[in-house]
N, C-alpha and C positions, 0 to 999 in steps of 0.2 A: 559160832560162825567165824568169830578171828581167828582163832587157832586153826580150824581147818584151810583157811588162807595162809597162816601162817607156815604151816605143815606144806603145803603146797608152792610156794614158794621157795621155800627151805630143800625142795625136794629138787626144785627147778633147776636152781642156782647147784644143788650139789652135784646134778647129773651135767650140766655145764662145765663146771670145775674137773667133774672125773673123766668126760670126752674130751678138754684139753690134756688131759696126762696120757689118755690113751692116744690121741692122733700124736703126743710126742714120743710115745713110747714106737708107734708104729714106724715115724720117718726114720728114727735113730736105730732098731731094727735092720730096716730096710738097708739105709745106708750099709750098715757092717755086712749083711748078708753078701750085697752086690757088690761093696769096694772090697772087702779082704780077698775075693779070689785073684788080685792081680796083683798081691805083694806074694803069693806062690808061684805063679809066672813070672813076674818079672824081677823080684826081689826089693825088700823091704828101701836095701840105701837106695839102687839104681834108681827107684821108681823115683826118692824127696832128691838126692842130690844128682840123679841124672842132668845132663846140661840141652842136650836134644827130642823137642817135642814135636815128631812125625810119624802119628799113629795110623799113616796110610801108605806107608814107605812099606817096601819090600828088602831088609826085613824092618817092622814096624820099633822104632824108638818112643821109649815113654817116660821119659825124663823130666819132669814138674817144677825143677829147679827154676826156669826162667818163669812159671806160672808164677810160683810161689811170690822172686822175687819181682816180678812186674807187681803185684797185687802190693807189698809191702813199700813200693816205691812210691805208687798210688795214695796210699792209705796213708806215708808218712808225710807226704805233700799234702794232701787235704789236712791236714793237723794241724801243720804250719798255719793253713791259713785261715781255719774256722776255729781255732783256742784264740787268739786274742780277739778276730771280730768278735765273735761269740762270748768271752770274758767280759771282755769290752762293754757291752751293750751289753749284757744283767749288770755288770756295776753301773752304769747309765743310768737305765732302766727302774732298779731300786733304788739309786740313790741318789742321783743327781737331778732327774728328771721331773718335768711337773704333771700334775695328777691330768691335765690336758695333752702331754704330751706323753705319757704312759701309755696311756688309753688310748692312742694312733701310733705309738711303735709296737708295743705289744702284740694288738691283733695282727698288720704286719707281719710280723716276726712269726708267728703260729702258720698265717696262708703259706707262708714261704716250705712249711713242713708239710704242707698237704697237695701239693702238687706232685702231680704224677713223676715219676723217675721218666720215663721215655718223653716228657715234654724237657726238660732238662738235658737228656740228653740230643734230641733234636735241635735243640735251641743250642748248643757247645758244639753241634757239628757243623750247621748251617752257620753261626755268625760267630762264639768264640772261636773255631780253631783257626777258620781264613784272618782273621786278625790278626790272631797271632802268630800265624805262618809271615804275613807280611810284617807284621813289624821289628819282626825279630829275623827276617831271610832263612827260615827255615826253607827244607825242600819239602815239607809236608807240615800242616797243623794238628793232625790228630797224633798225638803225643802222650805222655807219662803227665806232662806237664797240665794240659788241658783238660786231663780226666782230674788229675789231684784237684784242679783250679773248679771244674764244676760239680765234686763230692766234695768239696771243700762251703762249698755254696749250700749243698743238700744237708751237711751235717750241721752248718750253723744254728739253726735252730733249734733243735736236740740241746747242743752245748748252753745256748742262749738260755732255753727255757729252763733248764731244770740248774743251771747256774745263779739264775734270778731265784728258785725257791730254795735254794740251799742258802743266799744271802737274804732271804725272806723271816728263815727260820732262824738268824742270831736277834739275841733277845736285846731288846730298845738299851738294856741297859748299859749293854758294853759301851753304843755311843753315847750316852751322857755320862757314863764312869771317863772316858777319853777327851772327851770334850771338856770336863768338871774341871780336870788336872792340867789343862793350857794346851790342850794338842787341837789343831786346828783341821780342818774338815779333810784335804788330804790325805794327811798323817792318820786322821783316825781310822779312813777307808782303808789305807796302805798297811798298816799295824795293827790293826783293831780287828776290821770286818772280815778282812781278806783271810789271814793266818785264821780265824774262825768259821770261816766258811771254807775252808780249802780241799777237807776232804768230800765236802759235798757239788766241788769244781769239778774234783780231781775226776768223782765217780761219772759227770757228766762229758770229762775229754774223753772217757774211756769207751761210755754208751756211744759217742760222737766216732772213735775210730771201731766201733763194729757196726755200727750204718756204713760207715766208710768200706770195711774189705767186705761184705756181705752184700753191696750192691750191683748189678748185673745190667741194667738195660744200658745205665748211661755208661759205662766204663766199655762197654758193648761197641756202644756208636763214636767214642770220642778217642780212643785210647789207640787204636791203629791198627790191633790183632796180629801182631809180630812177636813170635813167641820165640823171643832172642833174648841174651841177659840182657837186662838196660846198664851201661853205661853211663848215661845221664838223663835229665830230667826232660831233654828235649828230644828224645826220639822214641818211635812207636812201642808200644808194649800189649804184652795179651794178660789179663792177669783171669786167675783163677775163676773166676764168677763165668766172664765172659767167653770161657773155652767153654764151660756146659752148653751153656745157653746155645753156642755158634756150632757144637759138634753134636749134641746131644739127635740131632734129629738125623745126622749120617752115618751113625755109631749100629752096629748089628747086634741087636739084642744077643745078649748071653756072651758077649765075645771079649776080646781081651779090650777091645776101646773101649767098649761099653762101660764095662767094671771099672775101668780106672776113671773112668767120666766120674763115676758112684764115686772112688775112691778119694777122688778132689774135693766131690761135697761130703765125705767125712773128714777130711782132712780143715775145710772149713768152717765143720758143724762144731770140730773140735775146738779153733783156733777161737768161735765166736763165745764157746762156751768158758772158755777161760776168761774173755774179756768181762763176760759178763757175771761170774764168779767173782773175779776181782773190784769190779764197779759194786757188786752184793755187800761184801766183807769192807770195801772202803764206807761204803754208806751206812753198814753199823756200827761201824767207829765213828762215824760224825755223829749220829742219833744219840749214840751212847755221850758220849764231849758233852753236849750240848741238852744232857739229862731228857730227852725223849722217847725213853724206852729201850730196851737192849736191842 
């Protein structure tokens, strides 16, 4: 009777395991199928460094340049300021913090990751961007700046949490080997813990900036949808995610917008795939450091 529970299980879990490789086999398909016809039309450089994105213009421009870098402007501002909150608070967290005061920022810190993207981005449209349009005399709030500022807020947690188990997983000994020889609680966090945990940080800013260019509702609502280069941090941007999203449903099946629509989310399937190949291979270098298996 165990065994055939076991079998059964075993069988559950493998058909599970193998519909995830198919539904990724099927998007990453699809994507190529539908994006590669429009680097034939329009041509592979014009389409990444084209500068003009008006796919309803006579004749139609489809130049991604300004997607691309709106989405990179985004993505590098929210970096800015979810790696140190984020650092921040897992060195806290693990080390400084008491087992009372753990246990009430941590869950915290988890709710903040399960909040819907479209309440985030509601919430940056309606009260962060009028803020920051007056405090700063902008002519408008929905900005580069304001999306960075509330994907910066969405990625904290991500950075947080798996920052806190990479300094989880340095072993006790390092701090009382630091501690033994006169180096005092700082010093041992700053030279000890840090440099020890750092590839297991490193692999956490990296999962943090592909939450960041991979997310769509709020970057949607806060970001302005001005598909101009950005200049700087403080005026409107359309970045990548949020042209699907806004065009996808004007675009004529089979047509040349269509496809490059497709062609944006392989260009981003691509870009998230790297990130997360590099967070892979950082993170089996710390596991490996740190003797926990290859």
């Amino acid at each position: 009777m165990y065994r055939i529970k076991e079998k059964i299980y075993k069988g559950i879990f493998s058909f599970l395991a193998f519909a995830s490789l198919i539904f990724l086999v099927g998007i990453t398909t699809t994507l190529f199928l539908e994006g590669l016809p429009v680097f034939k039309e329009v041509g592979f450089f014009d389409f990444i460094f084209g500068k003009s994105w008006y796919p309803t213009y006579e004749p139609p421009e489809f130049g991604i340049l300004p997607l691309i870098l709106g989405s990179l402007w985004v993505t590098f501002g929210a970096v800015l300021f979810c790696v140190p909150i984020g650092v921040g608070s897992a060195l806290f967290i693990n080390e400084l913090a008491s087992k009372r005061v753990k246990a009430v920022l941590k869950p915290i810190i988890e709710i903040l990751a399960g909040i819907p993207s479209i309440v985030y981005g509601f919430f940056g449209m309606v009260i962060v961007a009028p803020f920051i349009q007056r405090l700063l005399g902008l002519p408008v709030g929905l900005t580069a700046f304001t999306g960075s500022l509330m994907l910066g807020i969405m990625a904290t947690p991500t950075v947080c949490s798996i920052s806190e188990d990479a300094l989880s997983f340095v072993p006790r000994s390092f701090r009382e080997a630091s501690l033994a020889v006169g180096a005092n609680r700082w010093q041992t966090l700053t030279k000890v813990i840090f440099p020890a945990a750092a590839s297991g940080i490193s692999t956490s800013i990296i999962l943090g900036m592909s939450r960041a260019v991979g997310e769509t509702m709020t970057v949607l609502m806060v970001t302005g949808g001005a598909a101009v280069i950005p200049h700087t941090f403080f005026q409107p941007v359309r970045p990548m995610t949020s042209t699907i999203a806004a065009e996808m449903g004007e675009a004529v099946m089979g047509g040349t917008h269509y496809n490059s629509l497709f062609a944006i989310g392989l260009i981003l399937f691509l870009i998230t795939l790297v990130f997360n190949v590099i967070a892979e291979l950082i993170s089996r270098r710390f596991r490996k450091k740190l003797g926990l298996g290859r």
